[in-house]
OpenMM code with the backbone's topology and positions (N, CA, C; nanometers):
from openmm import Vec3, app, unit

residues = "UNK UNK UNK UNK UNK UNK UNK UNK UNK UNK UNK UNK UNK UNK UNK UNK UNK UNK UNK UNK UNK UNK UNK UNK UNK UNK UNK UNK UNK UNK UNK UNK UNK UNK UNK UNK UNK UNK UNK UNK UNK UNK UNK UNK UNK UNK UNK UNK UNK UNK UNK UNK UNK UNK UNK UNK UNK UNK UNK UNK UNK UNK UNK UNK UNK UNK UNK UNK UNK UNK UNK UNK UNK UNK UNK UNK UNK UNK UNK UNK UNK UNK UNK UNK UNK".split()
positions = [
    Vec3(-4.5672, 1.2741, -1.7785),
    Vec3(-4.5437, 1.2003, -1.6582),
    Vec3(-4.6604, 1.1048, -1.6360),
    Vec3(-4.6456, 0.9851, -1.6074),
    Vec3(-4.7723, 0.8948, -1.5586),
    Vec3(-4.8079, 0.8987, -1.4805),
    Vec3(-4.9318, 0.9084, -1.4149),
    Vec3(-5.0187, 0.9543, -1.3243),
    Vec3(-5.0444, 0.7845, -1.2744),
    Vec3(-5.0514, 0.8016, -1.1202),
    Vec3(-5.0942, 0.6616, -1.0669),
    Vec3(-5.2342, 0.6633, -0.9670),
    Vec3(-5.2993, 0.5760, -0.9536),
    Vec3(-5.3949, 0.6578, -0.8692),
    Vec3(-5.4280, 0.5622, -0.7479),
    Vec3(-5.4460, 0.6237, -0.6280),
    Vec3(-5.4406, 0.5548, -0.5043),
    Vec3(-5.6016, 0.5071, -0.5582),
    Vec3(-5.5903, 0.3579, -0.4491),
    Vec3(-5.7742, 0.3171, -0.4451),
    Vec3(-5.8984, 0.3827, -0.4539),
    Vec3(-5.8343, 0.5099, -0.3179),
    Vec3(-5.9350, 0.6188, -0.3266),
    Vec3(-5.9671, 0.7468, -0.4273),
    Vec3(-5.8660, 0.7032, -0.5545),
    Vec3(-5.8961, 0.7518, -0.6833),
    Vec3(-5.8307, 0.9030, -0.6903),
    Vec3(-5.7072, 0.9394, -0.5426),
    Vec3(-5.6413, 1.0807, -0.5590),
    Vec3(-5.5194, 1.0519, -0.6094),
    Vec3(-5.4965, 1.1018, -0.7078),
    Vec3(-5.3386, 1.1009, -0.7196),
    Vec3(-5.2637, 1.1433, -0.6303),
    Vec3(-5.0724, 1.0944, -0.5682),
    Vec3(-5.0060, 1.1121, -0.4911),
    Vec3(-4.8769, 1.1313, -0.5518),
    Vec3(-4.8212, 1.2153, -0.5131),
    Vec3(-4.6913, 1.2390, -0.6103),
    Vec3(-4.5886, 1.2869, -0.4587),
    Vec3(-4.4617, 1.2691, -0.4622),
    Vec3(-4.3805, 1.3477, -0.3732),
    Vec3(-4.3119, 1.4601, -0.4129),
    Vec3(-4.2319, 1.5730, -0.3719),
    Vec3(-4.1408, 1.6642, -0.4092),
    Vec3(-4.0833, 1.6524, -0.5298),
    Vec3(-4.0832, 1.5200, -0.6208),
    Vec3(-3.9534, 1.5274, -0.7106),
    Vec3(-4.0924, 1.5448, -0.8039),
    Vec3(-4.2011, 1.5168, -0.8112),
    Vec3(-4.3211, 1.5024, -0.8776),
    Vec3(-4.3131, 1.3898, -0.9358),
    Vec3(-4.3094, 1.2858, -0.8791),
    Vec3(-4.2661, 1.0943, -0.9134),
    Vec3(-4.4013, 1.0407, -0.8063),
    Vec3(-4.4710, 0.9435, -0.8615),
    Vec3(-4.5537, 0.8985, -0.7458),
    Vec3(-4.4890, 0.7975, -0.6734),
    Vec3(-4.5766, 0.8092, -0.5708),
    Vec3(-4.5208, 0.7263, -0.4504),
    Vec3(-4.5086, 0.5567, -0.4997),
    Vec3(-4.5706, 0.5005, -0.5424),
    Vec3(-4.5845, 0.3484, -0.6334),
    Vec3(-4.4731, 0.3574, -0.7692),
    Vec3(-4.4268, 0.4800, -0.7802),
    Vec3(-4.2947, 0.4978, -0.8676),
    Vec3(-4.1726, 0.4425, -0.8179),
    Vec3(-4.1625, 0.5226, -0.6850),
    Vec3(-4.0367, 0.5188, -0.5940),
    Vec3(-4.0843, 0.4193, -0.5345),
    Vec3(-4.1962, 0.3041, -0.5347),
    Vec3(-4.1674, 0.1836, -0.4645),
    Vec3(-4.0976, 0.0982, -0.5241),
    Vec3(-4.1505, 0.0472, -0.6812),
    Vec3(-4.0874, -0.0258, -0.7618),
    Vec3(-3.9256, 0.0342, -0.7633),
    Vec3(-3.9337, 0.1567, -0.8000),
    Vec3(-3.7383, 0.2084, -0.8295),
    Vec3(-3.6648, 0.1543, -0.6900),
    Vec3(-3.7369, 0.1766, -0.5298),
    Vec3(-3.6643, 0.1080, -0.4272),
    Vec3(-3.6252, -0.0386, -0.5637),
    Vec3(-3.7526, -0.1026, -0.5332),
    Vec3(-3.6959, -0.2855, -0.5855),
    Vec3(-3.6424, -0.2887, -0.6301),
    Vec3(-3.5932, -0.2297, -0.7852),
    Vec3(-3.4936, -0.1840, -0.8746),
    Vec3(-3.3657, -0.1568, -0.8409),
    Vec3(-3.3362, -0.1170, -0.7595),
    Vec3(-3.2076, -0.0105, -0.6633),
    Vec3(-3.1530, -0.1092, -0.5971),
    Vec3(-3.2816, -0.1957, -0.5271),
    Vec3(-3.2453, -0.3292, -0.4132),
    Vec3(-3.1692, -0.4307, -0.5197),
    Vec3(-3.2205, -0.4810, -0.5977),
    Vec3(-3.2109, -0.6359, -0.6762),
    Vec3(-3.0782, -0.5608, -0.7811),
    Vec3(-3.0674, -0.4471, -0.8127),
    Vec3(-2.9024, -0.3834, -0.8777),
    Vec3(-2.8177, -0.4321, -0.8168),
    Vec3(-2.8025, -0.3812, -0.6450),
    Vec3(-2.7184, -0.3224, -0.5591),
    Vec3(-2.6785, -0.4978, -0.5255),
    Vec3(-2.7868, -0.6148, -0.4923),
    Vec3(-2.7911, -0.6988, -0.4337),
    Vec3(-2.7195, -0.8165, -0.5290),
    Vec3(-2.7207, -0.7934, -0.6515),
    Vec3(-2.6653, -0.8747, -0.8008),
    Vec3(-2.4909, -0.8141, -0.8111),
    Vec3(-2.4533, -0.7016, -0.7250),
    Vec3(-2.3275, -0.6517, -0.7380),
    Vec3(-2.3344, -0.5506, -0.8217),
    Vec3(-2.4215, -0.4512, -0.8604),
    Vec3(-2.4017, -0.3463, -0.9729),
    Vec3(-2.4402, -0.2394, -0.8504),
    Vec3(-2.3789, -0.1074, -0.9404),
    Vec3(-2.4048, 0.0357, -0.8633),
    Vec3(-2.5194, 0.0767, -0.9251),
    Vec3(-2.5934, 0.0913, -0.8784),
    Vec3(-2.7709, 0.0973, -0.9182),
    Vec3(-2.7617, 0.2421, -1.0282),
    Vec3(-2.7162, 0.3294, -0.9347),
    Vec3(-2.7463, 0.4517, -1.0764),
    Vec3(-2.6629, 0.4822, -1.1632),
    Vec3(-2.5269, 0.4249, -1.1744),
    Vec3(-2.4773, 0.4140, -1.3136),
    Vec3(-2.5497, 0.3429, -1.3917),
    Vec3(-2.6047, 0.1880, -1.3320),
    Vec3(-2.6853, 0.1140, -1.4680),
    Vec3(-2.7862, 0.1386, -1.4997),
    Vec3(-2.8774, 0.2552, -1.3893),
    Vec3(-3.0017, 0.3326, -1.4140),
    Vec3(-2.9407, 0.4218, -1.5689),
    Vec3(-2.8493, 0.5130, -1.5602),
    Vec3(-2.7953, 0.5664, -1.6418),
    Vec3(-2.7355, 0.5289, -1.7143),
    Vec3(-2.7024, 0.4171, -1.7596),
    Vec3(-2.6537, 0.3736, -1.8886),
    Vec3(-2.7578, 0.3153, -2.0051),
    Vec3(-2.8776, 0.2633, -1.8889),
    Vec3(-2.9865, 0.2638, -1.9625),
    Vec3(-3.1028, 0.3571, -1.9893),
    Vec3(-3.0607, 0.4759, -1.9182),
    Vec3(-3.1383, 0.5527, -2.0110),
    Vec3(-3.0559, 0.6468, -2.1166),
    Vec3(-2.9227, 0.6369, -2.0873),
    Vec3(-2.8678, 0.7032, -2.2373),
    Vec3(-2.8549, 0.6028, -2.3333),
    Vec3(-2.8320, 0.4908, -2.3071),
    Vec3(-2.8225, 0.3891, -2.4393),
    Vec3(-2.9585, 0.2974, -2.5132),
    Vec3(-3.0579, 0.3852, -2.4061),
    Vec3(-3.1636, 0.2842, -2.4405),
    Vec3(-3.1336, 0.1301, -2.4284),
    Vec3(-3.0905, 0.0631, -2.3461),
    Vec3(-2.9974, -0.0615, -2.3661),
    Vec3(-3.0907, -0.1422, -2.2671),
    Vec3(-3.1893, -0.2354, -2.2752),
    Vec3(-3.1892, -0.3015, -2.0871),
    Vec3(-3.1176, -0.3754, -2.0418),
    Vec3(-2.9707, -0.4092, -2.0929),
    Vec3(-2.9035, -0.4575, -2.0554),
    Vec3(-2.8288, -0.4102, -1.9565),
    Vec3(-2.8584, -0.3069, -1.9432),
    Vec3(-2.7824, -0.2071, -1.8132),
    Vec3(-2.8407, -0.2832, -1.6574),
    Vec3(-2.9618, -0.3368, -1.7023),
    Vec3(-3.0545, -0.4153, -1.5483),
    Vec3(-3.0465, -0.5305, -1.5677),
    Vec3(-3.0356, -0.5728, -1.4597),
    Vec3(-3.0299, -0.7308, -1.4223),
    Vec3(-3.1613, -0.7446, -1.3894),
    Vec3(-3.1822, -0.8712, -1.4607),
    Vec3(-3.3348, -0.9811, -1.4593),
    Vec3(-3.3448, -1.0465, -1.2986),
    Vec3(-3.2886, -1.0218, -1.1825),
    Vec3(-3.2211, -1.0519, -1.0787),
    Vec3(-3.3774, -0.9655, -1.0180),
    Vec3(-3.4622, -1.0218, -0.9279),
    Vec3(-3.5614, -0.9576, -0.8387),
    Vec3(-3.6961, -0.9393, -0.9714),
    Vec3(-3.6508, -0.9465, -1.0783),
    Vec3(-3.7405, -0.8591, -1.1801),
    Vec3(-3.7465, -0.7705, -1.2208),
    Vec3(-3.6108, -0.6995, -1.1596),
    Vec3(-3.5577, -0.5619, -1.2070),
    Vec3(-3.5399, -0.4936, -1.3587),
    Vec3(-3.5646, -0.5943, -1.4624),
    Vec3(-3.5694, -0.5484, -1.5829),
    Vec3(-3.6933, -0.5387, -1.5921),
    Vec3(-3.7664, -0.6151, -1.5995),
    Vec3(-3.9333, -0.6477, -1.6151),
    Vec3(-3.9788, -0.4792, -1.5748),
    Vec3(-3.9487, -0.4488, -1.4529),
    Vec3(-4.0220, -0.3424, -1.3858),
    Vec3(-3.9750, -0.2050, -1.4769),
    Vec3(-3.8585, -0.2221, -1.4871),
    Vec3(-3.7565, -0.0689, -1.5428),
    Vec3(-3.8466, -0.0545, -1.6940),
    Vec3(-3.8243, -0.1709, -1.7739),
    Vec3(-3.9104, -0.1433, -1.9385),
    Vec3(-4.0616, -0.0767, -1.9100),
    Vec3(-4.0731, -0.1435, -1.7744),
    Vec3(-4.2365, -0.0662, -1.7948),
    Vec3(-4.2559, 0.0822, -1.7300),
    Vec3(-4.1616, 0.1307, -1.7213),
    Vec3(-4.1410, 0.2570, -1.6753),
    Vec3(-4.1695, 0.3263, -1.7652),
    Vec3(-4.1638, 0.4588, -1.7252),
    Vec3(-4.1623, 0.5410, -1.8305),
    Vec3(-4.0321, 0.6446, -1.8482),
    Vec3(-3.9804, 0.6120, -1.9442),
    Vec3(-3.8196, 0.7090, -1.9098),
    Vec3(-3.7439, 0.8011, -1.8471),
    Vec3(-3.8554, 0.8968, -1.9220),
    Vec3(-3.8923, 1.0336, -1.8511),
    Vec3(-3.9651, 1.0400, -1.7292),
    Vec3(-3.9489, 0.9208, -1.6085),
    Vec3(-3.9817, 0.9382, -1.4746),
    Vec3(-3.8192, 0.8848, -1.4046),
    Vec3(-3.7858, 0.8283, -1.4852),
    Vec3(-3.6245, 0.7207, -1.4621),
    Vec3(-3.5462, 0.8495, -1.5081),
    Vec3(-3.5294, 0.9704, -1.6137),
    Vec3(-3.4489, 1.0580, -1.5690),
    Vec3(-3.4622, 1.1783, -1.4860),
    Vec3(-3.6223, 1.1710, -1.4520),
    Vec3(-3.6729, 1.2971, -1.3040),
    Vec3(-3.5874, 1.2027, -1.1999),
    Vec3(-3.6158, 1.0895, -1.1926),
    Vec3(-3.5251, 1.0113, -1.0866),
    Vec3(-3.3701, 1.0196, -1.0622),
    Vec3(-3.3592, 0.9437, -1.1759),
    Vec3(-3.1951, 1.0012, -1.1777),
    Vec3(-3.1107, 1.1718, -1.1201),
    Vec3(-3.2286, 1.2369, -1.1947),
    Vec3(-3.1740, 1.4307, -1.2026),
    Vec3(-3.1743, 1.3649, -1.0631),
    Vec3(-3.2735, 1.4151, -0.9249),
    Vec3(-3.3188, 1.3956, -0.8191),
    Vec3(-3.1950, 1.3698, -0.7275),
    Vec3(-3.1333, 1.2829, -0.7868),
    Vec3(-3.0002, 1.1775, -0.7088),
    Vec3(-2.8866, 1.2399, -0.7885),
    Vec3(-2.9045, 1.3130, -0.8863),
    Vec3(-2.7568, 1.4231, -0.9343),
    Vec3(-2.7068, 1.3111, -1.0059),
    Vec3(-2.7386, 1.2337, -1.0783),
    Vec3(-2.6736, 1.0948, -1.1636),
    Vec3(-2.6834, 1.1529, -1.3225),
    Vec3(-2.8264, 1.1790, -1.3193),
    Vec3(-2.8324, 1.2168, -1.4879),
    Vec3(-2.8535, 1.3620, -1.4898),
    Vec3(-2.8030, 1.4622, -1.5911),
    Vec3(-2.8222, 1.6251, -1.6107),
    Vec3(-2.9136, 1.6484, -1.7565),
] * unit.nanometer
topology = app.Topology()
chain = topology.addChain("A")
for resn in residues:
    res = topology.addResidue(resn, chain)
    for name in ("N", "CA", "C"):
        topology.addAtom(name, app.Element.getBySymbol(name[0]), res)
């Protein structure tokens, strides 16, 4: 899991164990899906089973942000929301 670290140098994570600067970018992600006409966590989930980034729209920067993710925080996310098992 990638570790992010506030200014004051503590790491912050919420319940799902995702940091908080995780779930900010995934909001933007979710926003610029939803806002381009796609259902955000099917194309969350199509790109992480197909490895594909074509599942995200370049729409907000929503691809840009998703590649630099780390997968395995995009399927703690997904599980979280009952999308991916």
């Amino acid at each position: 899991m990638k570790k992010y670290l506030i200014s004051d140098h503590t790491e912050r994570y919420t319940e799902t164990g995702l940091s908080f600067e995780f779930l900010a970018e995934m909001t933007k992600v979710v926003e610029s899906l939803r806002s381009a006409g796609y259902e955000p966590y099917d194309q969350l989930y199509g790109y992480v089973v197909h490895e594909n980034e074509l599942y995200i729209t370049r729409s907000g920067g929503a691809r840009d942000i998703v590649t630099k993710m780390d997968i395995r925080d995009i399927k703690i996310f997904l599980k979280h929301y009952k999308v991916y098992k």
